[in-house]
C-alpha positions as CSV (number, residue, x, y, z in Angstrom):
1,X,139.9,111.9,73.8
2,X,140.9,108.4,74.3
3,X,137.9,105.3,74.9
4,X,138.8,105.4,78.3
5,X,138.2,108.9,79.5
6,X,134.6,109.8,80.2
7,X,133.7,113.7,79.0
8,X,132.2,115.5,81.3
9,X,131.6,119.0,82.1
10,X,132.9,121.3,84.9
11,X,129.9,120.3,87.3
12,X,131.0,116.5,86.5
13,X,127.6,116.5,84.1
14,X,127.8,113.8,80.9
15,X,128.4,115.7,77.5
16,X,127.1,114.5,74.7
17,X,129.5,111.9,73.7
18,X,128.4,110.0,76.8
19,X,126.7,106.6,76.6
20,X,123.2,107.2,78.1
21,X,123.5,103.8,79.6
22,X,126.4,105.0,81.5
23,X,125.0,108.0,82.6
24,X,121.8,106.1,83.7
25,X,124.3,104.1,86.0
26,X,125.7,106.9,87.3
27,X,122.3,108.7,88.4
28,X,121.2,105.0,90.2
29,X,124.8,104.7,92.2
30,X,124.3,108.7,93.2
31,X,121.0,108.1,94.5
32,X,122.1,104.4,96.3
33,X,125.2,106.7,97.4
34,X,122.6,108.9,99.6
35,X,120.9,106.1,101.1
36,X,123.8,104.8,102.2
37,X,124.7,108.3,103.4
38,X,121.4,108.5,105.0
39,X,121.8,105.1,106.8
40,X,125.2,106.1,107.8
41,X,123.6,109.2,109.5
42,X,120.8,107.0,111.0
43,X,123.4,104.9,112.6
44,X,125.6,107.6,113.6
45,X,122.5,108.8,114.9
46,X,122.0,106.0,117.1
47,X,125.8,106.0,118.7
48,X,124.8,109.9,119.8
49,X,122.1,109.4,121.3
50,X,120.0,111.4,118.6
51,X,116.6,109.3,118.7
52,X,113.3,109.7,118.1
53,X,112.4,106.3,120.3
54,X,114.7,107.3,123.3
55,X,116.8,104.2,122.3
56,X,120.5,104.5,123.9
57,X,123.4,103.2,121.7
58,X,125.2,102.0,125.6
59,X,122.2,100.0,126.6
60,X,122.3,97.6,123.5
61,X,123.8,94.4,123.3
62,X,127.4,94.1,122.3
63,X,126.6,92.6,118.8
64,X,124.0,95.2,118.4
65,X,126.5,98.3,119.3
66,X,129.7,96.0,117.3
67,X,127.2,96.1,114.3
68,X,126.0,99.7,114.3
69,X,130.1,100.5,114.8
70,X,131.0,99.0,112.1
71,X,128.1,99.4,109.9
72,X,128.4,103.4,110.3
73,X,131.7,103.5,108.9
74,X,131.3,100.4,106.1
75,X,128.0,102.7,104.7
76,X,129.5,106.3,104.7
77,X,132.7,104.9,103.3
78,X,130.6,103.4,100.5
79,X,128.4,106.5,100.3
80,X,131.6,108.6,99.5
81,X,133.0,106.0,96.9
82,X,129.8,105.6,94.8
83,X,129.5,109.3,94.7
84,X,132.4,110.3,93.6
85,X,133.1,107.2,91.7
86,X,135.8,105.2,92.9
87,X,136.5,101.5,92.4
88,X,136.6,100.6,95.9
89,X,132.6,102.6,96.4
90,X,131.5,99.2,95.1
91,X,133.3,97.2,97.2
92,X,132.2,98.8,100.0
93,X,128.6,98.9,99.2
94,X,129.4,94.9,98.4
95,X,130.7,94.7,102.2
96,X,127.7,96.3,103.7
97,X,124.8,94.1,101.7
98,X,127.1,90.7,103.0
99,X,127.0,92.3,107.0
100,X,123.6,93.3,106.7
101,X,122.5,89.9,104.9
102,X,124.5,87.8,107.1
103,X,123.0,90.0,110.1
104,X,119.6,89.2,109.6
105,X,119.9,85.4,108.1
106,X,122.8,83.7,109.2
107,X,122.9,85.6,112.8
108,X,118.6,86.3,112.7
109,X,118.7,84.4,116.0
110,X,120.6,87.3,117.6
111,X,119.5,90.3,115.3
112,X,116.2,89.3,113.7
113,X,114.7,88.3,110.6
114,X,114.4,91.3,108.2
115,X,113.7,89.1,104.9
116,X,112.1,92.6,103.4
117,X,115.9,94.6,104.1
118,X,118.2,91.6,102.4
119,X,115.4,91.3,99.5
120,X,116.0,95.3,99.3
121,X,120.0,95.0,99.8
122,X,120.2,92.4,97.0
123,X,117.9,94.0,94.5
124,X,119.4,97.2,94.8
125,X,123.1,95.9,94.3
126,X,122.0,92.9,92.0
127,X,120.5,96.1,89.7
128,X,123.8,98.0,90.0
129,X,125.6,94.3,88.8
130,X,122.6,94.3,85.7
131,X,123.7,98.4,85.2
132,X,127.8,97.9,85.2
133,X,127.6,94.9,83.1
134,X,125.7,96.4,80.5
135,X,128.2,99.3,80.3
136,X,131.1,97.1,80.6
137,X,129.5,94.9,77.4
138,X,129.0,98.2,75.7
139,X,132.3,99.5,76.4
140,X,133.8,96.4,75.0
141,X,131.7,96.1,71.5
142,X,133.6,100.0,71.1
């Protein structure tokens, strides 16, 4: 088996050629994948009508709804390409920690100040960065 080809097992579980670190990365973007998933739902949620607060998706204000539209689609996109580990999963998770950021710093005037959900957003991908790079610096040493 070549250094580029991971070896895994039927169920897509490490073997034990594996790098720990790597599968340690793998088990964090799995679980960020389900919150994404789970946000995605939350939001999708939200467009149905499917609240707990009896809050309506048509009686929010157009950058409200043109946020949860295109943050529902942004976070199950990313949810999907962290789990199954695609290249563009990052990316996508990228894109929803800059809407979300910019949502409630740049734009706080119109959708609040949420300085506890950026501080979440960039820990969580700014760990994932920390993870990646260490496997990348790994992968390169041989």
């Amino acid at each position: 088996m070549n250094s580029g080809q991971r070896s895994t097992d039927a169920l897509g579980a490490a073997t034990a050629e594996e790098d720990i670190s790597v599968r340690l990365t793998q088990i964090y973007v799995r679980f960020v994948a389900m919150m994404l998933l789970a946000a995605g739902l939350l939001r999708a949620c939200l467009i149905f009508g499917i609240t707990l607060d009896g809050q309506n998706f048509l009686t929010l204000d157009i950058h409200w709804r043109a946020a949860v539209l295109a943050l529902v689609f942004v976070d199950m996109f990313a949810a999907v390409g962290l789990w199954i580990g695609a290249t563009w999963g990052p990316v996508m998770w990228a894109v929803a920690v800059l809407v979300e950021c910019a949502m409630y710093t740049v734009l706080a005037d119109r959708f609040g100040s949420y300085p506890w959900r950026v501080s979440l957003h960039l820990v969580l991908f700014g760990l994932f960065l920390i993870l990646a790079g260490i496997d990348w610096h790994r992968a390169r040493r041989g």
